[in-house]
C-alpha positions as semicolon CSV with decimal commas, in nm:
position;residue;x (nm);y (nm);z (nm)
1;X;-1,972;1,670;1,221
2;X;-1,674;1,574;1,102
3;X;-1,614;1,221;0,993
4;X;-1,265;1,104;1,030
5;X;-1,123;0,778;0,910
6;X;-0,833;0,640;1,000
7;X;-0,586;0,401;0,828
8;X;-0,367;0,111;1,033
9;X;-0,017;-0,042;0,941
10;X;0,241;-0,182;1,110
11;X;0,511;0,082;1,127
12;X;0,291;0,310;0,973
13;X;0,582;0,387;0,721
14;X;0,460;0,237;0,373
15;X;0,055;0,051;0,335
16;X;-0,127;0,321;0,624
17;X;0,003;0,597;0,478
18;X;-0,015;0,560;0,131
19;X;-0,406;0,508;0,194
20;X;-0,378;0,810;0,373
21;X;-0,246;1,007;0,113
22;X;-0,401;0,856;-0,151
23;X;-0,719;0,909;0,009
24;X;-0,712;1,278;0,118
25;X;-0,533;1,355;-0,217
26;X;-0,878;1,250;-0,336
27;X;-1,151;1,418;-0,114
28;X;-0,913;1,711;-0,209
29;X;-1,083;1,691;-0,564
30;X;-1,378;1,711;-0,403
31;X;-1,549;2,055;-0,400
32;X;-1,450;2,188;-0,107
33;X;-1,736;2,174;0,141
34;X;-1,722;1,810;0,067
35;X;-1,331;1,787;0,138
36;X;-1,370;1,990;0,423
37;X;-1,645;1,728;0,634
38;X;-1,366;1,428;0,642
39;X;-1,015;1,413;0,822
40;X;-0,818;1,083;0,689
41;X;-0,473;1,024;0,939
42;X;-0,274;0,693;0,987
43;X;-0,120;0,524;1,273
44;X;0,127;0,164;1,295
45;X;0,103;-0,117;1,549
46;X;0,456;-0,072;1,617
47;X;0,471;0,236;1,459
48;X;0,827;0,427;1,375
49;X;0,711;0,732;1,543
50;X;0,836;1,061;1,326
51;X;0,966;0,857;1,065
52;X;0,914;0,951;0,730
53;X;0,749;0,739;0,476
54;X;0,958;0,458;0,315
55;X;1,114;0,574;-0,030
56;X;1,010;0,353;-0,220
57;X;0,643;0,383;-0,142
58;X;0,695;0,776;-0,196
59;X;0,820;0,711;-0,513
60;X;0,549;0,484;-0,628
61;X;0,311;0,807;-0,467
62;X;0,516;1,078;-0,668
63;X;0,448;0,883;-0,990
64;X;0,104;0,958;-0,942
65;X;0,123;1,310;-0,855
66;X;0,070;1,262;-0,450
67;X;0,313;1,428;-0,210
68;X;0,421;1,236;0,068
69;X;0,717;1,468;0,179
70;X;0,551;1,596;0,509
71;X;0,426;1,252;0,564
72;X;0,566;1,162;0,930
73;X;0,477;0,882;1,099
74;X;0,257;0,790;1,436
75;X;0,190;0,510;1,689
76;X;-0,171;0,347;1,731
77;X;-0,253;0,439;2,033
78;X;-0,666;0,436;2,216
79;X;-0,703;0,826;2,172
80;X;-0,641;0,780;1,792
81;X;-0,871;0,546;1,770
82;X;-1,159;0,616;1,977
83;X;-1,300;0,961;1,809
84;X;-1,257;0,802;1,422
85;X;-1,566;0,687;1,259
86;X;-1,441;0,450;1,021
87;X;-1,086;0,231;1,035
88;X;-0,944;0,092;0,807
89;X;-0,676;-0,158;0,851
90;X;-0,375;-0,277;0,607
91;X;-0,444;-0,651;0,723
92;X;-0,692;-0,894;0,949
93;X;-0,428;-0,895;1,154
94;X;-0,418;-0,519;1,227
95;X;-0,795;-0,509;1,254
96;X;-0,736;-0,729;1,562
97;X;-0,503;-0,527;1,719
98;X;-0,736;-0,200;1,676
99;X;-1,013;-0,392;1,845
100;X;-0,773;-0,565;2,070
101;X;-0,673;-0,177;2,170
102;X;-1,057;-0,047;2,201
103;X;-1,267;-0,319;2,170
104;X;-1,581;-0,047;2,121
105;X;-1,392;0,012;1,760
106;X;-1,517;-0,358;1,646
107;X;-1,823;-0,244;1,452
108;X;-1,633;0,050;1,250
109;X;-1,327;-0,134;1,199
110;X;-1,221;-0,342;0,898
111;X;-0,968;-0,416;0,631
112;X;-0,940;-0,139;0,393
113;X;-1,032;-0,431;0,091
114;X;-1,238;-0,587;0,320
115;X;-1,435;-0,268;0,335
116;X;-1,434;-0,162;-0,023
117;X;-1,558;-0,530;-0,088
118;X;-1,851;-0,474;0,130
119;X;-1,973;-0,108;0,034
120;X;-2,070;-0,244;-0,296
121;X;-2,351;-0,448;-0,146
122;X;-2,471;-0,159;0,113
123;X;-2,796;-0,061;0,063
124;X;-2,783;0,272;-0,165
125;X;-3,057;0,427;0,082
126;X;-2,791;0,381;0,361
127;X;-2,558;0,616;0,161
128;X;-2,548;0,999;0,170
129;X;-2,777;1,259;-0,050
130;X;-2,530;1,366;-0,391
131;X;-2,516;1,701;-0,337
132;X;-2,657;1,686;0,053
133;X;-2,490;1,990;0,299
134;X;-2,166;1,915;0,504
135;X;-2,407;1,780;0,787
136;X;-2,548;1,520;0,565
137;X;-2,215;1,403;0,449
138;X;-2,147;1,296;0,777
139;X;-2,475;1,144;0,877
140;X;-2,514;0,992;0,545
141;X;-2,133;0,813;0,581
142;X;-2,212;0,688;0,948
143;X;-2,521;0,516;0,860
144;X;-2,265;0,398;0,577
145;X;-2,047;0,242;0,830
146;X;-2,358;0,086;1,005
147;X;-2,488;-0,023;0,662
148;X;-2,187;-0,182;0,580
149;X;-2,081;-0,348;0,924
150;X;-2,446;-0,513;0,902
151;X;-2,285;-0,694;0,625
152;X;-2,072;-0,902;0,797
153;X;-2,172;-1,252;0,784
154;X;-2,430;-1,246;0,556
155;X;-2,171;-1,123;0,231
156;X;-1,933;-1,467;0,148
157;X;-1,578;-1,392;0,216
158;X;-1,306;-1,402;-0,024
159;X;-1,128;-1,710;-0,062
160;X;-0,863;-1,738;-0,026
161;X;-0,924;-1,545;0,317
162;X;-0,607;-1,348;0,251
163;X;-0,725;-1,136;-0,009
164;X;-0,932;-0,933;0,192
165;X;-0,544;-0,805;0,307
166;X;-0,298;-0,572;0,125
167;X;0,061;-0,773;0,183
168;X;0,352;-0,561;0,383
169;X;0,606;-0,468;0,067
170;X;0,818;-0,346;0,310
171;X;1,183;-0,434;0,191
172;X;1,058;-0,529;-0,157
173;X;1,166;-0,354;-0,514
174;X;0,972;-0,051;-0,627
175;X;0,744;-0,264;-0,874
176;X;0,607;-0,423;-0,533
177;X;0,551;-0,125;-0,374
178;X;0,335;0,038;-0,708
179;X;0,173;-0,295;-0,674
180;X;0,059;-0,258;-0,355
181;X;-0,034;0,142;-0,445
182;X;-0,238;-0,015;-0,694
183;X;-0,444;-0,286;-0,494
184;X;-0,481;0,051;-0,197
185;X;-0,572;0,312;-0,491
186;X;-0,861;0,085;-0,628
187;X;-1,024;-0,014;-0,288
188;X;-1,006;0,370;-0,163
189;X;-1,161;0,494;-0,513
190;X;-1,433;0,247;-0,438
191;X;-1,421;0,354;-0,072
192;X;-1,463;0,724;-0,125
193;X;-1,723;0,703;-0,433
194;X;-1,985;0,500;-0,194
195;X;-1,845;0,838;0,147
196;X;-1,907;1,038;-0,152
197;X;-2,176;0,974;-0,401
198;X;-2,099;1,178;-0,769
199;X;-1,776;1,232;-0,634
């Protein structure tokens, strides 16, 4: 039952991960049995396979007490993405790629803003029971997915378009890459309080 999300990049080296860590550094203050019922990884469309997150982005995560020293990077590939329940991508242009890669992936994959914008207009029946069991977790953050995918359309989009994206800092000054932290920090709290209601 467990309900894995995945996070997309490019080289999988500074945006994925830092949503990766950032988000499992959160479940982790979950209670446990709550923490235990999700599995958050990354993956980049070209990604630097074994590399190790950029510095700068590690930096920015070290500032806010998140580890990414074991972080190593990984390619997107179809067997990452087939068994995850949720994806969520750095930019439009990644989510194309994922559903370029396995096109099945197209109704539980979307920009990680793009997603956070959406939850807050799911239907709160559609999310899972505070204090359900592990199994309800699950259920309740698939019919989440569903809730939210049914969305699409009917919920304006941002204009402009771009801002449903979080903007590649790779090469850029520290200050860019805590800005970027920032914009991925806010749309996984939002992200993680709609997986994880009273969390």
């Amino acid at each position: 039952m467990t309900f894995r999300i995945l996070h997309v990049c490019t080289g999988n080296i500074s945006r994925s991960p830092m949503a990766e860590l950032v988000m499992s550094h959160r479940l982790a203050a979950c209670p446990p049995f709550v923490a235990d019922q999700f599995a958050v990884s990354s993956a980049g469309t070209w990604g630097h396979s074994g590399s190790p997150i950029e510095p700068e982005a590690a930096k920015a995560l070290a500032d806010r007490g998140v580890d990414a020293s074991a972080f190593r990077a990984s390619e997107l590939r179809p067997a990452v993405v087939e068994p995850a329940d949720l994806v969520l991508t750095a930019t439009r242009e990644h989510r194309g790629a994922v559903v370029a890669l396995v096109p099945a992936a197209v109704r539980r994959t979307f920009t990680l803003r793009e997603f956070a914008r959406l939850v807050g207009h799911a239907d709160p029946a559609r999310r899972a029971v505070p204090g359900a069991g592990p199994a309800d977790l699950g259920a309740g953050a698939r019919q989440l997915v569903a809730g939210v995918v049914a969305l699409r359309g009917f919920v304006p989009a941002p204009d402009p378009a771009e801002a449903d994206d979080v903007v590649d800092p790779y090469g850029a000054p520290l200050f860019v890459y805590e800005q970027r932290l920032q914009e991925i920090t806010e749309a996984v709290e939002r992200v993680v309080a709609a997986l994880v209601p009273g969390s």
